[in-house]
N, C-alpha and C positions, 0 to 999 in steps of 0.2 A: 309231843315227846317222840313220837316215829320220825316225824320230819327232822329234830333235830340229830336222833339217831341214824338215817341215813345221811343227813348234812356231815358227822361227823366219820362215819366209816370210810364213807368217798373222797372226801378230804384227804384223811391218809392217806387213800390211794393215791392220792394226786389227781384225781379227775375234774377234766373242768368243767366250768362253772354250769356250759351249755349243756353240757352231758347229766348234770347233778340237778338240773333243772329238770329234764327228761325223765331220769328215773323216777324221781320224786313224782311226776306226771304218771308215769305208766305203774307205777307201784302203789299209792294212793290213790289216784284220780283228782289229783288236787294241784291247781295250777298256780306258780310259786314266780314272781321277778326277781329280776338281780339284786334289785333293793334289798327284799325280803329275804333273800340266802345271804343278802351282807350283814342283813339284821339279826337272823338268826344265828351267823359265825360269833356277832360281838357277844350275841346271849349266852351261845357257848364258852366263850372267853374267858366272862364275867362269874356263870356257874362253877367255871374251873377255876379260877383266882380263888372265889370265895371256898371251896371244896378245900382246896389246899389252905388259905390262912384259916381253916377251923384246926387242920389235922395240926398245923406248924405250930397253933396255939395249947393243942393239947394231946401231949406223947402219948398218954394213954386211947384215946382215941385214934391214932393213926397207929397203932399198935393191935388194935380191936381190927380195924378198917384191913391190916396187913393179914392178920391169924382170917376175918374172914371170907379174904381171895384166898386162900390156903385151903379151906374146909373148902370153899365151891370148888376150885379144882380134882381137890379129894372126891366129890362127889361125882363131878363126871366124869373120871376115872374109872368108879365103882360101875357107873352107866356104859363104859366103853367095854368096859369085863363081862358084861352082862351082855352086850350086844354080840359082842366075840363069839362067847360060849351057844348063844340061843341061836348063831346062822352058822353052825361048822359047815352044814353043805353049800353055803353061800360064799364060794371064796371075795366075791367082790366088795358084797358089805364087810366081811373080816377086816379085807387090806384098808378099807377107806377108814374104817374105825381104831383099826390097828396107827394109820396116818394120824387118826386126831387123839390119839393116847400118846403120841409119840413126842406130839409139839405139845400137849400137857405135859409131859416130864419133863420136856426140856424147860418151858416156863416154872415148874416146880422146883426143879433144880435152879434155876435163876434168884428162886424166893429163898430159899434155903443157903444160898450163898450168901445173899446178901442181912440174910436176916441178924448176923452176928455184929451186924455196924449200928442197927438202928436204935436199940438201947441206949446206945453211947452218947 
């Protein structure tokens, strides 16, 4: 599950393959071929096709799946308030924390946008 979690984070980034190889090496200890990051991309593929035709098959479920990206957000929110408040004399962790509340409300706001279409 790690290896596929960093196969997919790196991915987005665009990182290539040799590099994705590497990290995977230096961050696990665990040495990974081309083959095996192609096998693991299809795995990823296949979990996300299935992932979606369960939600497509059932609005209530991708409805539940929607409200509870919503509540975890919420919650690290609550964690970023709490970090804020507990370092006042630490301007540096403020701002970093302040930075990852910031791209939480924005993602927030994004869900809440869109949330008036998905009923429908």
């Amino acid at each position: 599950m790690l290896i596929k979690s960093l196969v997919t984070i790196l991915s987005i980034k665009r990182i290539p393959d040799n590099e994705i190889i590497h990290e995977i090496e230096k961050q696990i200890n665990k040495s990974i071929t081309r083959m095996i990051l192609h096998n693991i991309r299809q795995q990823i593929k296949k979990d996300s096709y299935d992932w979606y035709m369960k939600l497509g098959s059932n609005q209530y479920e991708y409805l539940h799946e929607f409200k509870e990206r919503i509540n975890e957000i919420l919650w690290l929110q609550e964690k970023h308030y709490v970090i804020i408040k507990n370092n006042e004399h630490n301007p540096h962790i403020q701002q970093t924390s302040l930075a990852g509340l910031h791209k939480l409300n924005i993602t927030l706001s994004n869900y809440y946008d869109v949330a008036p279409v998905i009923g429908k």
